[in-house]
Structures are given as C-alpha cells and as structure tokens.
N, C-alpha and C positions, 0 to 999 in steps of 0.2 A: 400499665398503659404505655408506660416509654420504652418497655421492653418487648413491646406487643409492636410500636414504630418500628426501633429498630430492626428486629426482627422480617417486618414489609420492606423496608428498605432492604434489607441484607438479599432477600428472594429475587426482589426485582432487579437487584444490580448483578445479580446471579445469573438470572432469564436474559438481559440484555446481553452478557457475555456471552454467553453459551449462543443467542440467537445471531450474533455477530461472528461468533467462530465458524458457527453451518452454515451460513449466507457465504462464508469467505472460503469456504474449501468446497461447498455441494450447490450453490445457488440457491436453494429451493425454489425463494421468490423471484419470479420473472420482474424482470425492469425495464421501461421503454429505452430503448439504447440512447446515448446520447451522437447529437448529429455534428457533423463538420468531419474534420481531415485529423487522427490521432495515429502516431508512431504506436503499432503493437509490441507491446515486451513480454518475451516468452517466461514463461517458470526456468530460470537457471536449472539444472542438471548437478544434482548432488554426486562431487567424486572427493577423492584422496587430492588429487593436486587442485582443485577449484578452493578447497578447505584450506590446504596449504598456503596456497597464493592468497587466500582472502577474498580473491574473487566472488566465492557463492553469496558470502554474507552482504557487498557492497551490489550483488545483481539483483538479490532476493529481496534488500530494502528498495532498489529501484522498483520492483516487481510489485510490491505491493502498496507503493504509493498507485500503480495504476489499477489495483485489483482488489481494494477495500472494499469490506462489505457497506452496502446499498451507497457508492462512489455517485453512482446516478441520483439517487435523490438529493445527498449531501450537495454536490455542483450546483443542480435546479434552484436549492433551497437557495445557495451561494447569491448565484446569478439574479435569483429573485431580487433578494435583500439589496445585491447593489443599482439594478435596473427601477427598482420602487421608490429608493430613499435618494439615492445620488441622481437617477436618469443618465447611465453611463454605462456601456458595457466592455467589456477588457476582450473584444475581439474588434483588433484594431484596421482590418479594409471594410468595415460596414460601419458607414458614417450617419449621425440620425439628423434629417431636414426635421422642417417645418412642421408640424403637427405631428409629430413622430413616424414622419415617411421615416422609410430606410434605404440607401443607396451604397453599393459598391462603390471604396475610391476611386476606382479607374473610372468611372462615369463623371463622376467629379473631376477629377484630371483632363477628361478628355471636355467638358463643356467648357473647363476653363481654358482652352487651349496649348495644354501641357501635356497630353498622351504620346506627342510625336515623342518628345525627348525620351523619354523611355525605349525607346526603338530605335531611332537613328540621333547620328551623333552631325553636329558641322550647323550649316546656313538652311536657311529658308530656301535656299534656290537648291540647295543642295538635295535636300530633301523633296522639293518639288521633280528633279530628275528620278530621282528614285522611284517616286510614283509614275511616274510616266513608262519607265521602263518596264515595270511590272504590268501595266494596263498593254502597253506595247506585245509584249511578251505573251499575254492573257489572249488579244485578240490573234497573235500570228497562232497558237493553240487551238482559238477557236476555229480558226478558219480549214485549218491543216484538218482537224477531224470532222469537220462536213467529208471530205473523203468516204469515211465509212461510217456514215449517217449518224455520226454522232454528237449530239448540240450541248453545245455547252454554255451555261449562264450564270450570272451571279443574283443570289436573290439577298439584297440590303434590308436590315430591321432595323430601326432607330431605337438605341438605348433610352433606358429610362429616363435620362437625364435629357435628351432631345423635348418628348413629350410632355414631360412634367416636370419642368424649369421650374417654375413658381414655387416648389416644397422643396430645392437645394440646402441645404447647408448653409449659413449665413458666413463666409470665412473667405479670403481672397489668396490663402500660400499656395496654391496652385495657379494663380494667373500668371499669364506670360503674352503678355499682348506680339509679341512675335511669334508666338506659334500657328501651326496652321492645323487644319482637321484632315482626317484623309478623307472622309467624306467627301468633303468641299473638291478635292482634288482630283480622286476617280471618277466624281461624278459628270464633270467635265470632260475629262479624260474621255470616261467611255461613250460619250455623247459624240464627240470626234473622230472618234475610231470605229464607231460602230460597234463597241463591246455588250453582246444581248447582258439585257440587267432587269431586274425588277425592283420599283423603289417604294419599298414602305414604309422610306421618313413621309415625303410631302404626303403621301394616303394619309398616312396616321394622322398627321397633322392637320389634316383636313377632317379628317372622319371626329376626331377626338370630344368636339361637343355637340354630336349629331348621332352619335349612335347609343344606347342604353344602357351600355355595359363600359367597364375600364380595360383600358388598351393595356394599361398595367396598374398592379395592385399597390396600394402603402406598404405592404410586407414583404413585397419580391422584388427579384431582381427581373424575372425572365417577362417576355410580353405575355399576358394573360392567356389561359385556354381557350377561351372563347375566343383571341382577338387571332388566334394561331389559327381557327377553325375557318375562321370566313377568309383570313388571309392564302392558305392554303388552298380550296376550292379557286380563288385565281391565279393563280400560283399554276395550278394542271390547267386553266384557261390559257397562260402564258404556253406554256409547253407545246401546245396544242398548235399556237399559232406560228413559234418558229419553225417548226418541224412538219406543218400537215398532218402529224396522226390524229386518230380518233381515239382519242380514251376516255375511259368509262366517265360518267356521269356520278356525281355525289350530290346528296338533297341533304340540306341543313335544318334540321329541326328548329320547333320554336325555342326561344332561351327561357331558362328558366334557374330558382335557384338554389344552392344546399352548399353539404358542408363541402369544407377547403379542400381542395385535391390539390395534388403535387401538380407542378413548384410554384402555384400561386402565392405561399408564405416561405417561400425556403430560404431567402434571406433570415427571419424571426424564429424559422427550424434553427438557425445557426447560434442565437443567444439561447438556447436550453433554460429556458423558464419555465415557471411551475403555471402561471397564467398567462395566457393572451394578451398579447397587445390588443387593442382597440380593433375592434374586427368590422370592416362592412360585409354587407349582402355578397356574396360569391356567386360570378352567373356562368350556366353551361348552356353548350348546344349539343345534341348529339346529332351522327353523321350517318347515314346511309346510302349504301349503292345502291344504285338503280342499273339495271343490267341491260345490257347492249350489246346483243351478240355481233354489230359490224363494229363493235368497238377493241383495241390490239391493247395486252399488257405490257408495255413496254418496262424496259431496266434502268434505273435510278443508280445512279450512286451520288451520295451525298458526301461533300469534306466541309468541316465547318465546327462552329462551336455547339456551347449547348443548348441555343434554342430550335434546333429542330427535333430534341423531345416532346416540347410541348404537338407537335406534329403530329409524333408516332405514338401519342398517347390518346389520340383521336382521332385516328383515323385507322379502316383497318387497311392498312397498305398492303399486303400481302392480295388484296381483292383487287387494288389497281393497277399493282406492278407485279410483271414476273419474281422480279428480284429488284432489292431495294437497300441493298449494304450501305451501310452509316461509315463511313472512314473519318471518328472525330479524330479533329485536328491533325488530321491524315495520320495518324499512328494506332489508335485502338481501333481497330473492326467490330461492329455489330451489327446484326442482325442477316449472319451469314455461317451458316452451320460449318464451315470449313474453316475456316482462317480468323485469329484471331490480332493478328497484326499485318499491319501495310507491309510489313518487309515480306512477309510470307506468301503473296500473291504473284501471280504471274500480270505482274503492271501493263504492259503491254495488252492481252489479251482482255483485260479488263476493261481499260475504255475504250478501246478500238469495238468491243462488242457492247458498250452501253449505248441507250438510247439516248439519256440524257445524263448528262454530270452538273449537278447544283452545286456550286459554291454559296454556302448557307452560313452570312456571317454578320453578326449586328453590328456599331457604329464602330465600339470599340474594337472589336478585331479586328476592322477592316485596316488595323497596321500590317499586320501579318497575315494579309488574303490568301488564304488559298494553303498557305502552311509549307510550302514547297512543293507543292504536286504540280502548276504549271512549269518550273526549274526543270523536274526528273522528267516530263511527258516530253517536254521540249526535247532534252539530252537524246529520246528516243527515235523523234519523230523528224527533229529539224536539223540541218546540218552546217553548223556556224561560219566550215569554212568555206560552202558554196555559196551560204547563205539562200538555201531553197530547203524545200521537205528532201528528208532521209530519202536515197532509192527505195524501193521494193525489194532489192536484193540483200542488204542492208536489214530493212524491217526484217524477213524473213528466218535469220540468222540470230536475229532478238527474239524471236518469236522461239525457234528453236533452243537458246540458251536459258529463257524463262521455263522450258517444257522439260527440261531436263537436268532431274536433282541433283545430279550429281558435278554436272557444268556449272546450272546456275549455284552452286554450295562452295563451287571457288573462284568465283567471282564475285561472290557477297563475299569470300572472307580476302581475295585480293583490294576489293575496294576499302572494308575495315583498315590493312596495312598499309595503301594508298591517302588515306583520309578523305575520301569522294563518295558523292551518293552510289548507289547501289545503280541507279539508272544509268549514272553518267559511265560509269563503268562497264559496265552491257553494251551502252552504245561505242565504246574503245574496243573493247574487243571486237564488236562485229564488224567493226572496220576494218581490223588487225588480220581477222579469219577471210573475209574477202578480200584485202589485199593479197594475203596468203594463194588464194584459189587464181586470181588473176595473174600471179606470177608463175606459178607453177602449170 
C-alpha cells in the first residue's frame, strides 16, 4: 500500500513536469493574457561569445521569469490571495475609495488640488499666465482657420473624481490648498475670449441623479459607454451649430443591460484577478443612422486622450464622417489607412482641409490641452513678427515643402539637429525661400 503511494505520487510529479516543460516551450494551453503595460523580453540567441561572456545564461534566467509556464494563472492566483485577504493591490496609480470604487492617482491629485504641480513649476499667478496664453493662443487658432472653413473646439469631460467625489479615498497627501485646477481656469478663460467649448462637467453634474444609468462605473476609469453615447449625439448638435452644416442624424436606442464591454471595468482589467469585484448592472444604448440625403459628411480630426474611444466604439463614424483620424495625444494616428504618426502627415494640409478639429480631453488632461498641436498650427499659420496670420505666399511654400518627400525629409531632419518642432521649422524655411525669391 505505501509502495502503491509512492508510486502515484512519483507519476504525478512526473505528469506535472513533463506538463510544465510543454506549456513552457509549445504552449498548448491558451491563457487569457494578462492586462496593463509589460516590457517584452525576447528568447536570448544562443552563440560562442554570449556563452563566453555569460550573457545567455543571465538573459535566459531574465527570460524565463517572464515566460513560465501558466505565469498567467500563477499572477491571478497571486493577485487574488493578496486583493481577498489584505484588500490591497501592488499596482501602485489605482488607488481603492469607498466601497471599493477604484480611481486613478492623477484624479486624486487633481480633486485635491495638486495636478498643476506636476506640470508647471513657480506661483499661482504664475501658473495662471500660462493658462491664459495657451487659451489666447487656442482662440488666435481658432479664429485664423474660419479662413478655410475650418472650426475648431474643445470638448471637456469631467473626470471621475469631479462626479463621484463621495467614494474618494479617505487620505489628504495630496492636498495643497494653493493649487489651482485648470478647469477652473480655461473655463473662464474661454468664456472671455470666445474660445468654442463644450462642457460636460456642469451637464454631468446636473444629469448625474436624473438619468438611469452611471456617467461612470466603480471599476473604470473612463466615462461609461452609454454616458459617451448620449454625450456624443450633442456633441454633432454642437458641430452643427458653429458651423451651419447639416450632418447626419443618429437615433439612440432604448438602454438596456449585459455583460461588461470595454473600458467600463479596465481600471479592475489592471489588478489581474481570478474573480470580480463587486459588479453592478452594466447599461448600453445602441446607435443608428438615420439617413439624409441634404445631409454633408464632413472631416473630424480628433487630438485628445483616451476617452474618445468610448466614442468610436459606438458609433459608426465612418457613416457620419468622410474621414475621422484620431491623432491621440497628437502622436499616434488612428483610424487612417495612411499614416501612422503625426510626424508623417502633411500638417498643414490636414486642418486647413478639416471641417472640424475636436480637442477631446477630460479634467485631468486639460494640463496639457491639445499636446502641442495649437504651438505647431500657430508656427504655420501666424506670423509672430507681424503679429498677423502667415501671407498666402508663405502658406503656399508650406504647403509645397509638406508635398514634397524629399524637401519635407530635410527639414524634419534639420529641425531634429535644431531641436524645434518639425512645424516651426517649415514655417523658417518658407520664409528663408521667400525671402530668397524677393531678393533675387
């Protein structure tokens, strides 16, 4: 009988190697990936001088702390044990409120007053010019491209932390009773200047115990699908109204409700558990167009963070816009069969022929509005020493050095050896080439 034990045990600890060997060289079993932001480490490359140096055997233990077999369950399991028994997770910007909401730091940071520091350095007044200029700057942009019909607005979303104060974090090292919000700052700003805006803090804020559904979820960061859907249908009402176009029409379905769709939990994606948090009801709307042939598809481009996914994941844009490029954070391009970064476009030609450019950016980003893309438009368009818009002859000569690879290929790489954006640089030259033509 104990040799009949040992024997099972001897099998089984046989089966488990062996099952642990072919997981770790062939996969067999599929695993649900785990989510967040992880450094890939490749298989080292077996030679003579890697062996020599020692290299293979210190890249190949690196390699395989990240390529254990079933590494995904083992973490989940990890993560379980310490989220069940402690209530604590070891990914340290998602902070857990009140009945176990979940909040990014920076929302935290920024309701307590403490986001500017992160971004600008000095005084409160100091800081207050800074916004001012960028609004300043924002609206001489906006006004410069009515020119060729093209509007430009900012559309504002209030972070989690706006709407649902009450489930923060009970903790005060973020407060800084001298700080200010930029919120608070552009929205005056642009009320003075006339900067077009759309504001869906006071909406939310108003909507938030009047409508059926959550504006945002316990588990997410981003504003919920459904609150993106009815926000958006005003949002082309807005459009509509600076501009006199007609565009299409969208009918909002009834809400109704099922399982979680992205990113309504993608905060809760990020602690890799084996079970759910506490889950409420999830509610959708779905969207359709209603077609109208006196109605025009006009061109979007959107620069902004990432809640205008929740957007593009319901709706079908492609049906209301000709074209609809996403330039997040003005450096990745999506949803443009050509170009997969901002530097690679011909910038000029871009919004001089868009209909509309949204600046699409919730509380917290609105430190860094817009990412630089009114700085580079400016560089293009306005002309600091006359202090008026660029000539035409000017534009023209921009236009021509964006159209041409082999022009615009050295002046992206004079600007690189300059240390100047890529615009401001286009716009030197074409002064340098018209001067040139006026002298000669």
């Amino acid at each position: 009988m104990k040799n009949k034990l040992h024997n099972t045990l001897l099998i089984i600890t046989l089966v488990l190697f062996v099952l642990l060997f072919v997981q770790s060289v062939y996969h067999p079993i599929s695993l649900k990936s785990l989510r967040g932001v992880f450094n890939e480490v490749k298989k080292p490359e077996l030679s003579y001088k890697t062996l020599a140096d020692g290299s293979y055997q210190r890249d190949f233990e690196e390699y395989q702390q990240y390529h254990f077999a079933f590494r995904e369950w083992a973490i989940r399991l990890y993560n379980q044990y310490v989220w069940t028994f402690y209530h604590k997770t070891y990914n340290s910007w998602i902070l857990i409120g009140k009945d176990d909401w979940l909040y990014e730091s920076d929302f935290v940071q920024d309701h307590y007053e403490s986001m500017i520091y992160k971004w600008f350095n000095g005084d409160v007044e100091g800081k207050t010019r800074e916004f001012n200029k960028k609004a300043e700057n924002l609206y001489k942009l906006q006004e410069i491209l009515k020119k060729y019909n093209t509007y430009v607005f900012v559309n504002i979303i209030p972070g989690k932390d706006v709407i649902y104060p009450e489930n923060l974090p009970e903790n005060n090292w973020y407060f800084n009773p001298d700080g200010v919000h930029a919120y608070d700052l552009y929205k005056r700003r642009f009320d003075e200047l006339g900067v077009n805006y759309v504001d869906f803090v006071e909406v939310f804020k108003d909507k938030k115990d009047k409508v059926g559904y959550p504006l945002f979820y316990q588990t997410g960061t981003h504003w919920s699908n459904i609150a993106s859907v009815h926000a958006f249908d005003s949002i082309m009402r807005y459009m509509e109204s600076i501009s006199g176009l007609n565009m299409q029409n969208v009918e909002i379905g009834e809400q109704y409700t099922g399982n979680v769709r992205e990113p309504d939990d993608d905060l809760e994606q990020l602690f890799n558990l084996i079970h759910h948090i506490k889950r409420d009801s999830y509610y959708y709307a779905d969207t359709r167009i209603i077609d109208d042939s006196t109605a025009i598809k006009p061109k979007l481009i959107t620069i902004g963070d990432s809640y205008f996914w929740n957007i593009s994941y319901n709706y079908n844009l492609g049906g209301i816009f000709r074209e609809y490029p996403y330039w997040y954070y003005n450096t990745t391009v999506y949803f443009d069969p050509y170009h997969n970064s901002t530097q690679d476009l011909n910038f000029l030609d871009e919004i001089c022929n868009a209909d509309f450019i949204m600046l699409n950016y919730c509380t917290v980003q609105l430190y860094n509005l817009a990412n630089g893309f009114v700085d580079n438009a400016l560089a293009l368009l306005y002309d600091d020493d006359t202090n008026a818009p660029m000539s035409d002859e000017i534009i023209d000569i921009e236009r021509r050095i964006y159209s041409d690879p082999e022009w615009f290929s050295s002046v992206k790489e004079k600007a690189y050896n300059n240390y100047i954006p890529i615009a401001k640089q286009v716009a030197l030259d074409a002064k340098y080439v018209l001067n040139q033509q006026k002298n000669n």
